[in-house]
C-alpha positions as CSV (number, residue, x, y, z in Angstrom):
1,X,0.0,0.0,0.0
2,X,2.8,2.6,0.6
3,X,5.5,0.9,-1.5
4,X,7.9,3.4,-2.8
5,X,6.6,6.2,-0.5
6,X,8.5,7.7,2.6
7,X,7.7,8.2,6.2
8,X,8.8,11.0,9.1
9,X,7.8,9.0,12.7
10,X,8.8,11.5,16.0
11,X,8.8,10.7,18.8
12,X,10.4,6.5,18.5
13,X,12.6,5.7,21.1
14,X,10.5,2.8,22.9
15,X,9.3,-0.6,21.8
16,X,6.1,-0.1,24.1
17,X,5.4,3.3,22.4
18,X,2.6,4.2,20.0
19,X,5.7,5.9,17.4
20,X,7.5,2.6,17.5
21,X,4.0,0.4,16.3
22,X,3.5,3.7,14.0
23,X,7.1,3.3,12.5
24,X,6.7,-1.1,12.3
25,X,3.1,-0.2,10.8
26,X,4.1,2.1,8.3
27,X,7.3,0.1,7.4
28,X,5.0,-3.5,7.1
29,X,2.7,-1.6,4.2
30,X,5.6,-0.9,2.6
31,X,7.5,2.8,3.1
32,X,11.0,3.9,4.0
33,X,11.0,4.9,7.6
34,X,12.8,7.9,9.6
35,X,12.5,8.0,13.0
36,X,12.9,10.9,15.8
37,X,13.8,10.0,19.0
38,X,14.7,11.6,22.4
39,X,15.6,9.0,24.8
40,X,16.5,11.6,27.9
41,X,13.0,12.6,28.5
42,X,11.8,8.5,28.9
43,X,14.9,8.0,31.1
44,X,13.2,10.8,33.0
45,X,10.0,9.2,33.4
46,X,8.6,6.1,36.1
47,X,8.7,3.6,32.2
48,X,12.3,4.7,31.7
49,X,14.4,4.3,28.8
50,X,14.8,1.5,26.2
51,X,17.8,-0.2,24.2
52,X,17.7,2.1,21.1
53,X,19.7,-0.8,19.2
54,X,16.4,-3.0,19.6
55,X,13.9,-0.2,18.6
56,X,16.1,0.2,15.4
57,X,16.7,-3.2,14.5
58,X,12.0,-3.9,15.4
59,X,11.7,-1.6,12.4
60,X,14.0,-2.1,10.2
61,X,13.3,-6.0,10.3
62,X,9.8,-4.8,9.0
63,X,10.9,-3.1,6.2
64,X,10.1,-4.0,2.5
65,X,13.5,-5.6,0.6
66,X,13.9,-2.2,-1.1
67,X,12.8,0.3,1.5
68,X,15.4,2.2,3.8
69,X,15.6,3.1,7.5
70,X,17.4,5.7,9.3
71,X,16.8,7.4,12.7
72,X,17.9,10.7,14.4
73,X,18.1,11.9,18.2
74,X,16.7,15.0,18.6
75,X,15.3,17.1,21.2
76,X,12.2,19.0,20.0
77,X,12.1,22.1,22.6
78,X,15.1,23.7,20.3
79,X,13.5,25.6,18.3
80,X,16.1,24.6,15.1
81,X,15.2,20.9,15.9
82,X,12.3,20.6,13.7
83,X,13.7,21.9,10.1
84,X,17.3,20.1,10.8
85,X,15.0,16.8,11.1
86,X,13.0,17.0,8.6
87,X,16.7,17.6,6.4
88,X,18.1,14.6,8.3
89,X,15.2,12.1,7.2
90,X,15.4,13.5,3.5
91,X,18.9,12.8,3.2
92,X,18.5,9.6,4.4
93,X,14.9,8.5,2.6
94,X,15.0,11.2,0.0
95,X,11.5,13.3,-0.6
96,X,8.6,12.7,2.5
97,X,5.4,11.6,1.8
98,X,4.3,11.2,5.3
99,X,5.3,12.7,8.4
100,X,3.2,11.4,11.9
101,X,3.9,13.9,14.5
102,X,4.0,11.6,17.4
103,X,6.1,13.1,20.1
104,X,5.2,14.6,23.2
105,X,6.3,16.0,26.5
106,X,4.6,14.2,29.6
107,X,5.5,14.7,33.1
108,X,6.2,18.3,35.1
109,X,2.9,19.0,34.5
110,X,0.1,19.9,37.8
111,X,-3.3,21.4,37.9
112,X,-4.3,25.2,37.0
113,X,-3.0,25.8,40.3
114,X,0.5,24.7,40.3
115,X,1.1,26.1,36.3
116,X,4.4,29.0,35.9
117,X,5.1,30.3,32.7
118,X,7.9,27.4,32.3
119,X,5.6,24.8,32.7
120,X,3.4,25.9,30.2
121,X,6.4,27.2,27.6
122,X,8.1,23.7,28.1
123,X,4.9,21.6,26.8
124,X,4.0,24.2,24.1
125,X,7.3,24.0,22.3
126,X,7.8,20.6,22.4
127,X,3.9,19.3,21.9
128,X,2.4,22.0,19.8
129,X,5.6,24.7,18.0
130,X,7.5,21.7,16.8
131,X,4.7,19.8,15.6
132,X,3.9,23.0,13.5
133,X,7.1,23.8,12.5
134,X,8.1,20.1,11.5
135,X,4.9,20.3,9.6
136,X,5.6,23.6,7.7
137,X,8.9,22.0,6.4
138,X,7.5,19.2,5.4
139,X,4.9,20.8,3.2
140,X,7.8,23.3,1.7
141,X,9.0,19.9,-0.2
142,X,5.5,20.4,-1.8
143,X,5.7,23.9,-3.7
144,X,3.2,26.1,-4.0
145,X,3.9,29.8,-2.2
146,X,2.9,32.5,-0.4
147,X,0.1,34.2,-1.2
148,X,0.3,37.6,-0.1
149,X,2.9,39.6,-1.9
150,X,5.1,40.3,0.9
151,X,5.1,36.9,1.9
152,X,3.2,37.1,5.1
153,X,-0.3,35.8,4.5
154,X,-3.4,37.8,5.5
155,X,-6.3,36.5,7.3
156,X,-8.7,34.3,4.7
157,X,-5.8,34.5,2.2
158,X,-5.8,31.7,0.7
159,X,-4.0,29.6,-2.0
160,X,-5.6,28.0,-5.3
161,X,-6.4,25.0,-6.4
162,X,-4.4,24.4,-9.9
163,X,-5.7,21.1,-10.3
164,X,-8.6,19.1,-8.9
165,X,-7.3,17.5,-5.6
166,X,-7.6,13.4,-6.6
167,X,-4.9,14.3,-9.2
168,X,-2.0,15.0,-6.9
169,X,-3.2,14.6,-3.2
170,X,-0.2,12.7,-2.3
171,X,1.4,13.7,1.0
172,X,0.3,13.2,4.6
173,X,0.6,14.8,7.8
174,X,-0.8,13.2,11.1
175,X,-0.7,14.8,14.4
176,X,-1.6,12.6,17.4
177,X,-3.5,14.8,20.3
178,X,-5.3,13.5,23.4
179,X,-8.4,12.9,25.0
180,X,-8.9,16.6,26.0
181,X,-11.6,17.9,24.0
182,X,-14.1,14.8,25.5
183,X,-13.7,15.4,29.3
184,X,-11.3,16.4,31.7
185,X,-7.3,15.5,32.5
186,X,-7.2,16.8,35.9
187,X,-3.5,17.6,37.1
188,X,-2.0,17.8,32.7
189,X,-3.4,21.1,32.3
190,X,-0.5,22.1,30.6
191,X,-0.2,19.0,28.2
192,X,-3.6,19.3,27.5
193,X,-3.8,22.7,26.7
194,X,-0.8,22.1,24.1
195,X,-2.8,19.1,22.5
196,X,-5.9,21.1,22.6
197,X,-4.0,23.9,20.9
198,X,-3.5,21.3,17.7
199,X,-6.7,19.9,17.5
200,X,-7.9,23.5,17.4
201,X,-5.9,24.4,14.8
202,X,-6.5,21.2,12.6
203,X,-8.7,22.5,10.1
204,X,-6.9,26.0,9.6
205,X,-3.6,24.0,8.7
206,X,-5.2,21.7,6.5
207,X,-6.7,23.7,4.5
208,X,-3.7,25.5,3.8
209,X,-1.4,22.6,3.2
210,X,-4.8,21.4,0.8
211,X,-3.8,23.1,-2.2
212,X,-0.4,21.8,-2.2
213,X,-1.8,18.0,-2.4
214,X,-1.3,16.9,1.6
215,X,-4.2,15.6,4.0
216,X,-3.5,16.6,7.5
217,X,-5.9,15.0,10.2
218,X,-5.2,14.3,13.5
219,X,-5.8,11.6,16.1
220,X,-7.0,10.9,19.6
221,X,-5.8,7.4,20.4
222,X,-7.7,7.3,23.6
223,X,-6.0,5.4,26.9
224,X,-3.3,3.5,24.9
225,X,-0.9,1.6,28.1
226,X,2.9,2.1,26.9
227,X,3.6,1.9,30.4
228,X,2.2,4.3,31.5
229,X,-0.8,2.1,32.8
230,X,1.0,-0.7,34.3
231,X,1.3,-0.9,38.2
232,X,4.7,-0.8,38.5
233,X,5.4,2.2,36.5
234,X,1.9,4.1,36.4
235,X,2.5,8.2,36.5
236,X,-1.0,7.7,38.2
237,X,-3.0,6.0,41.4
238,X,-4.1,2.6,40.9
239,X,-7.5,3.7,41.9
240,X,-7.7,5.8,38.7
241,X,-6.1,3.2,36.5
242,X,-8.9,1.0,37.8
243,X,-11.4,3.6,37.0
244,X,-10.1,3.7,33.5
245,X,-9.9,0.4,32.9
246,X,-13.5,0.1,34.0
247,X,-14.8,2.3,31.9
248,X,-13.2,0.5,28.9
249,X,-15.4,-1.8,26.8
250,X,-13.2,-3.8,25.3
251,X,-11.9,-4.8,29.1
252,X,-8.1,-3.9,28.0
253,X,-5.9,-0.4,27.2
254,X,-5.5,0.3,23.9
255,X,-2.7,-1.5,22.1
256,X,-0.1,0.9,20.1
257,X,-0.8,-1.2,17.1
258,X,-4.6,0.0,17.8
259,X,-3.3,3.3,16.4
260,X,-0.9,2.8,14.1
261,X,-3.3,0.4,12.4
262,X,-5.5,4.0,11.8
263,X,-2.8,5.5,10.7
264,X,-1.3,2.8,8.6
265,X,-4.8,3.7,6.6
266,X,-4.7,7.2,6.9
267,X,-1.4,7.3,4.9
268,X,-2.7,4.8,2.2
269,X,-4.8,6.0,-0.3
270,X,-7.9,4.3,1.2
271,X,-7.8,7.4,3.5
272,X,-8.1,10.0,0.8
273,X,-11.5,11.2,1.4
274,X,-10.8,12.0,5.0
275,X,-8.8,16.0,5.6
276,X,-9.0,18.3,8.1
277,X,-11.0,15.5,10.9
278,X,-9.8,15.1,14.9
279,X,-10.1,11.5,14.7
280,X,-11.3,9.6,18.1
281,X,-10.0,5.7,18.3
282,X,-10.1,4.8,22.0
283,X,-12.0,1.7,22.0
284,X,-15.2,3.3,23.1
285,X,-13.1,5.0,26.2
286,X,-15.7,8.1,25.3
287,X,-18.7,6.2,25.8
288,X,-18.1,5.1,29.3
């Protein structure tokens, strides 16, 4: 399904994460995969850290005989970080065709009570500005320009459409939010308000990158447990992760693959009807 094409994954530095079942996903339907990853914030976290030799050598044993792999570490509150990755995963895989934007900064967070202006500025640039940026110089690869003369566009400017969109809709950009928009996260007020940010924004940005042929949504994958769940290193009481879990229908977490499997399609070109959507896939999490 994506044979020939190439893939941007941030945020892959362990195999229980939703990037790493992204990047395997991605790399099983058949595209050359570049991976972000920032392994000092997980060895900050209660999940920890993993062997990045294993996370490399998960993906690349998923790759297609003729597709290519290469990885980078970056840290994406610099605010350079973004435009030297995206230059780092074209010299390696040549011309993107996908870039999931799956990184994020969890922990130091509190409630409305406990915020400073460097807890909020730490979660906004890494979860929100580098998630723009990376997807700005992506779509650059695309053409297209400007469309105010001095190169700063205007409110309700707006680019045209040379060409009807089925003709050339080729690229993809997925940004992954959270569950903030269907209920509350008490004590992540400043992670969710830098998820909420994107999902906000989703429609403005796609229908600017629309004319240049990319399809941005973005998704809500719902309680997915990459550690984060389990007893033994749960951010979290166990009486809320027994809440949660109760609330689930399916009687489990969600599964990275669970994601990656919607975004596997996304990418494809069975997902080329859907642009501009916050996509909810949490197992019916919503409906508890």
């Amino acid at each position: 399904m994506l044979s020939g094409r190439a893939a941007l994954v941030t945020g892959v530095s362990r195999r229980r994460g939703i990037g790493y079942g992204i990047a395997r996903r991605l790399a099983e339907l058949g595209a050359s995969v570049f991976v972000q990853h920032h392994a000092a914030h997980d060895a900050g976290q209660p999940w920890g850290s993993d062997d990045l030799d294993a996370v490399r050598a998960g993906i690349r044993e998923r790759l297609a005989p003729d597709a290519r792999f290469g990885d980078i570490a970056a840290d994406l509150s610099d605010p350079d970080a973004p435009e030297h990755v995206i230059e780092a995963a074209r010299s390696a895989i040549g011309r993107l065709d996908i870039l999931v934007c799956n990184h994020a900064r969890s922990g130091g967070d509190g409630s409305i009570f406990d915020m400073t202006a460097q807890k909020l500025s730490g979660h906004y640039d890494v979860n929100t500005r580098s998630t723009l940026l990376l997807t700005r110089f992506f779509a650059e690869q695309f053409g297209g320009g400007h469309v105010a003369s001095d190169s700063e566009a205007r409110p309700g400017d707006r680019e045209g459409l040379n060409a009807p969109i089925d003709e050339f809709a080729t690229g993809r950009v997925i940004w992954m939010t959270s569950g903030q928009q269907t209920g509350p996260m008490r004590g992540e007020v400043a992670y969710a308000a830098s998820k909420a940010a994107l999902a906000g924004v989703t429609p403005t940005v796609a229908a600017e990158l629309l004319p240049r042929g990319i399809l941005l949504n973005t998704v809500n994958p719902g309680p997915v447990n990459t550690g984060y769940l389990d007893a033994a290193t749960s951010d979290r009481s166990p009486e809320t992760v027994a809440d949660v879990l109760a609330s689930m229908p399916f009687g489990r977490f969600g599964h990275p693959d669970d994601v990656a499997r919607l975004i596997g399609w996304l990418a494809s070109a069975d997902g080329r009807w859907v642009v501009g959507q916050v996509l909810t896939s949490d197992g019916g999490f919503t409906l508890g």
